[in-house]
C-alpha angles and dihedrals in degrees: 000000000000097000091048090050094048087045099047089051091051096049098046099039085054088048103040088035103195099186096052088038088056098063094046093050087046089055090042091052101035090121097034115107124252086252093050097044092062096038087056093042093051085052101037090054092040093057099041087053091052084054101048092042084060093049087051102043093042105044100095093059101045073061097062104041085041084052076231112160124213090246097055086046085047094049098035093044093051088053089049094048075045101072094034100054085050086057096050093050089054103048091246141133135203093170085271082122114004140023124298116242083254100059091047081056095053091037093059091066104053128082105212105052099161101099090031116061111349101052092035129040084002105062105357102044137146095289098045090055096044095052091051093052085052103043092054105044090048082068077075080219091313093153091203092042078051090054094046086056096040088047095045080053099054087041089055091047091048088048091052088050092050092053094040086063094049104035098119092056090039088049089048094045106047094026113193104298087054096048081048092054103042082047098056093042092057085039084064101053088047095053090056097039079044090053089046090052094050092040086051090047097054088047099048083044087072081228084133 
């Protein structure tokens, strides 16, 4: 259960990614009262949960509808974590884990942000729901390896509220070279938990 845990919370703080998500909802909200930032933040966080719960719950069954078998998700989803994790050790960003140049533009012109961007590419993203469909089909049905997902996935979002709040004294704090150090270090540990999951999948593919 440990290592599921400690895998789960990996995954999805290198997915949901709190602390770069921090600095983009501070610039979205910068004129946003005090009032209104936390009011979009509480929101924000509750429907991507909702999402990525969906995506959790769900998953076993888009694969079998999809014919989809644990291996293939194995395989596709560490190549997925993959590039992702490459992006995240070179300070770089396709939309995997945060919002395009394009949706920022979008975003800046609408008055109610909480559902786009910030709940979802923002926070729930590809990536995000990706991570959660694996995750939970790798417990292969355990119900208490479910929890410790399900769990790992409420902590993360706890984690993202609690960062959102504070995003103007995170973004002052870690400035943009810290967030870029916390994040390729954790690029890092992705890339290596991303290589296991496709080495796990081609072996579980009877391809060898």
């Amino acid at each position: 259960m440990l290592e599921t845990a400690s895998i789960a919370l990996a995954t999805f703080f290198a997915t949901i990614g709190p602390i770069d998500v921090a600095p983009v909802f501070a610039a979205l909200t910068a004129k946003h009262s005090g009032r209104e930032r936390r009011s979009c933040a509480l929101r924000g966080v509750l429907i991507a949960t909702v999402i990525l719960l969906v995506f959790a719950l769900a998953g076993d069954l888009l694969l079998r509808v999809f014919g989809i078998s644990l291996a293939a998700l194995r395989t596709a989803g560490g190549i997925l974590l993959l590039l992702i994790a490459i992006e995240m050790v070179f300070a770089r960003s396709s939309g995997a884990t945060s919002t395009t140049d394009e949706e920022e533009q979008e975003a800046a012109t609408r008055e109610e942000i909480a559902v786009f961007p910030v709940a979802t590419p923002l926070i729930a993203g590809p990536g995000a729901m990706g991570a959660a469909i694996l995750l939970m089909a790798d417990t292969q049905g355990d119900v208490a390896l479910q929890a410790v997902v399900i769990g790992s996935l409420l902590a993360m979002m706890l984690l993202t509220l609690v960062c959102l709040l504070l995003a103007s004294q995170l973004t002052r704090l870690l400035g943009v070279t810290g967030t870029h150090v916390v994040t390729r270090i954790i690029g890092v540990l992705l890339a290596a938990l991303a290589v296991q999951f496709i080495f796990d999948g081609i072996a579980d593919s009877g391809l060898l």
